[in-house]
Structures are given as structure tokens and as C-alpha cells.
N, C-alpha and C positions, 0 to 999 in steps of 0.2 A: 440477600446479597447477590442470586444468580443474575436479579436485572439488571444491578448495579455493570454487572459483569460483559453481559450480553451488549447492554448500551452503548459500553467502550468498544466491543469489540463491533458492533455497528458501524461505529465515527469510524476505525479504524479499516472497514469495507468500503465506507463512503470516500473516505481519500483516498482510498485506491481506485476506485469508480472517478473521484476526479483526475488522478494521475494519468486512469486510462485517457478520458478526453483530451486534457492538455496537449499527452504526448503524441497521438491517433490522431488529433483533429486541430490542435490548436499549437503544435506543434510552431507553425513558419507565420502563424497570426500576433497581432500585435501582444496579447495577456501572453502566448507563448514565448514569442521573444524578451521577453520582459524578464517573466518567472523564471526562464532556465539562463538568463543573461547571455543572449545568444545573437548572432548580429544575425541579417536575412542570409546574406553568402553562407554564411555556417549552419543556417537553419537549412537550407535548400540542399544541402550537400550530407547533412545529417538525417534527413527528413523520413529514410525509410527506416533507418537503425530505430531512428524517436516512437517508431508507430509499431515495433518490435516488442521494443521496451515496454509501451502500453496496452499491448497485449499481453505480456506478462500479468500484470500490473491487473486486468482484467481476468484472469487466472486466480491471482490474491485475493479479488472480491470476491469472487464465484467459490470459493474455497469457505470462506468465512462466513456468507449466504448460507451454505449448505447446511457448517455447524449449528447458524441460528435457527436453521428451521429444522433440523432433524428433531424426528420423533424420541429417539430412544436418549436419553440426559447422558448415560457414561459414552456413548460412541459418538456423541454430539460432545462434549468436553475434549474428548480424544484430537476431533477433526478441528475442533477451533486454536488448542493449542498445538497442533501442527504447523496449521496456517499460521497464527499468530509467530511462530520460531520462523517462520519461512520471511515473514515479513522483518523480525529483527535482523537475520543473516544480511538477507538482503540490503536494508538500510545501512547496515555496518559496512558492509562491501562497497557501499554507492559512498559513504563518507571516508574511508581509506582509498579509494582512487576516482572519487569527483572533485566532494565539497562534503566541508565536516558540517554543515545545514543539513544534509540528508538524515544524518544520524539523532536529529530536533524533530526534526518533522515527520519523518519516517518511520525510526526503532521505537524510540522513548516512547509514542505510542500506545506502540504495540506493547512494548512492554511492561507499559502499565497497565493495557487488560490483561495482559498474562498473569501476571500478579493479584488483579482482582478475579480470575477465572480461577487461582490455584486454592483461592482464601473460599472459593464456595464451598 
């Protein structure tokens, strides 16, 4: 069950690894304006907040990276479900004052390897 586990919370590093790109780099490009339904005048004027944000967001992976590869299993459980709460807070907070999409794409997630992390 721990791979089952591990794999979720992978996907769950890897959309933050794409979050980061989007909002760092692709931010005022056309897949960015798209995905965060953003005009260009709004993108230009948001541009450095957006690359804030996915730094954060690069924070999240690195976080959840760490859990998968730490040596020791209980302080690797510890540090993934850390990460993993850091991520649903977050998602929650971005869908009460963005877009309740955040809280699909984001929490639900995570918090379904949380879930599969707590059943190992």
C-alpha cells in the first residue's frame, strides 16, 4: 500500500512542479493566460506576484521530494504528511478567495494521498 501512496503523492509534487512553471514562466504566455483566465494587461501587472506564488508552489514539491526520498519511513511519513496538509490549507485558501477549481485541482489531491499515506 506504501507505493500506492508514495505515487499519489508524486502526481501530487508534479503539479506543483507544474504550478511552479505556469506561474514563474508561463505566467503572461498564451497556456498561462488561458489557464488562470487572465487577459495580457492583467497578466503584466500580476506578473511578479504569479512568479511568487510559484515559488511557493516549488517549496510544495521540494517538500514532498524530500518525503519520497528520505531514508528513515516514520520521519518520511511525518514530512510527506506535513507537506501533503500544507498543500490542502493552501488549496482551500486559493478556492475561498480565487476560484472554487482550486479546491479540484489542488486539495482533493492531496488529499487523497493523505488518505492513502494514513491507510499504510
Amino acid at each position: 500500500m506504501i507505493w500506492i501512496a508514495n505515487i499519489l503523492v508524486a502526481l501530487v509534487a508534479a503539479l506543483h512542479a507544474y504550478f511552479l512553471v505556469l506561474e514563474m514562466f508561463l505566467w503572461d504566455k498564451p497556456l498561462g493566460l488561458k489557464t488562470f483566465r487572465n487577459t495580457p494587461d492583467k497578466a503584466e501587472i500580476t506578473k511578479v506576484l504569479a512568479a511568487n506564488q510559484g515559488l511557493y508552489n516549488g517549496f510544495l514539491t521540494a517538500g514532498l521530494v524530500w518525503g519520497l526520498l528520505h531514508g528513515n519511513p516514520a520521519f518520511a511519513f511525518q514530512i510527506k504528511a506535513f507537506f501533503l496538509l500544507c498543500v490542502i490549507v493552501a488549496g482551500a485558501y486559493g478556492a475561498m478567495t480565487v476560484s472554487t477549481r482550486i479546491l479540484m485541482v489542488q486539495a482533493l489531491p492531496a488529499a487523497i494521498a493523505l488518505v492513502a499515506l494514513f491507510l499504510t
